[in-house]
C-alpha positions in Angstrom: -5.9 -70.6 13.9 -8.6 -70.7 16.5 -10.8 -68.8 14.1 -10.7 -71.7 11.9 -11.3 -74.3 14.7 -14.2 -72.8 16.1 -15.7 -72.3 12.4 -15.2 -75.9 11.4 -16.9 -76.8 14.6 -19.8 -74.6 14.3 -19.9 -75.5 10.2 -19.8 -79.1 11.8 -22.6 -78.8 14.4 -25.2 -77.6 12.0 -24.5 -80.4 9.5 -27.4 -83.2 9.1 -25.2 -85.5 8.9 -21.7 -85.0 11.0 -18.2 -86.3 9.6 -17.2 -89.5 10.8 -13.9 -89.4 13.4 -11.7 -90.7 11.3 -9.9 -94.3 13.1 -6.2 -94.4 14.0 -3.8 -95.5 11.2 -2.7 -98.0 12.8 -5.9 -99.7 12.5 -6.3 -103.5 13.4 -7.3 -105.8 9.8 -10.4 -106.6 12.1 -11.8 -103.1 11.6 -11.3 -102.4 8.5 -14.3 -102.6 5.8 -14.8 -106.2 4.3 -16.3 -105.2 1.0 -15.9 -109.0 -0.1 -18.8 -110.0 2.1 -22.9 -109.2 0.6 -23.8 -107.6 3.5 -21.4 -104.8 3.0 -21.7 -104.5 -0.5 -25.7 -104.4 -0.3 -24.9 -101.6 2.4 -22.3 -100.1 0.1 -25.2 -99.8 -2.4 -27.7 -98.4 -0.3 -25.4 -96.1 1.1 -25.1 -94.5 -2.5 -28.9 -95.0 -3.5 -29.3 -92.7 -0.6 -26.7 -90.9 -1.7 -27.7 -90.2 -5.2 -24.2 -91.4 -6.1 -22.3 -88.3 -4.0 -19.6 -90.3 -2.6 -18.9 -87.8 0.5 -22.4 -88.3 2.0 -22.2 -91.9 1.2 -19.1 -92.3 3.4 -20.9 -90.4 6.2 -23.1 -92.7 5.8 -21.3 -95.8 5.8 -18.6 -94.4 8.6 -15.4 -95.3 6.0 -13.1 -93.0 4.2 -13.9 -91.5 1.0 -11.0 -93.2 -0.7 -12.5 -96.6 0.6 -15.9 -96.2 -0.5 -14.6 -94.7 -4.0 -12.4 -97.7 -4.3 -14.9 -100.4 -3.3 -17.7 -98.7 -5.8 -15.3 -99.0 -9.0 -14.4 -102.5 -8.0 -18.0 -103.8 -6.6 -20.8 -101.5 -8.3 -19.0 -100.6 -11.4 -18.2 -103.8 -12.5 -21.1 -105.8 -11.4 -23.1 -103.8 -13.9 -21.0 -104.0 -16.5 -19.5 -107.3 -15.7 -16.5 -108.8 -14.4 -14.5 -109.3 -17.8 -14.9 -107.1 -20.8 -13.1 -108.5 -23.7 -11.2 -105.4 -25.7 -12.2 -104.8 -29.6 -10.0 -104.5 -31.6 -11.1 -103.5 -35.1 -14.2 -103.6 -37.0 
């Protein structure tokens, strides 16, 4: 076991860009990402530009979870380009 914690540390050291300590769980509404506001989204899309659409070194680079930034990319980037509602066809 110490093996394995001294090689995730060195693995971590000589990363460009280090993992993000995750917060605690319990985790006040305050901190938690607002993806509703354009600030955040326009960093969400940066973050991904950067990225080239890798979504673990675009949540190093936003400081969020990878769930988080997964989620708010389907329900911000996604559908803003290919809009909001998409009617279903049905049939010819």
């Amino acid at each position: 076991m110490r093996t394995y914690g001294e090689a995730e540390a060195l693995c971590e050291s000589k990363a460009p860009r280090p993992l993000v300590r995750p917060g605690p769980i319990h985790t006040k509404r305050a901190c938690k990402a607002h993806w509703g506001s354009p600030e955040m989204r326009a960093k969400l899309a940066d973050a991904y530009v950067q990225a080239g659409g890798d979504d673990e070194l675009a949540t190093r680079i936003l400081g969020v979870s990878v769930g988080s930034a997964r989620l708010a990319k389907r329900r911000h980037l996604d559908a803003a380009s290919i809009g909001r509602c998409r009617k279903a066809q049905n049939g010819p």
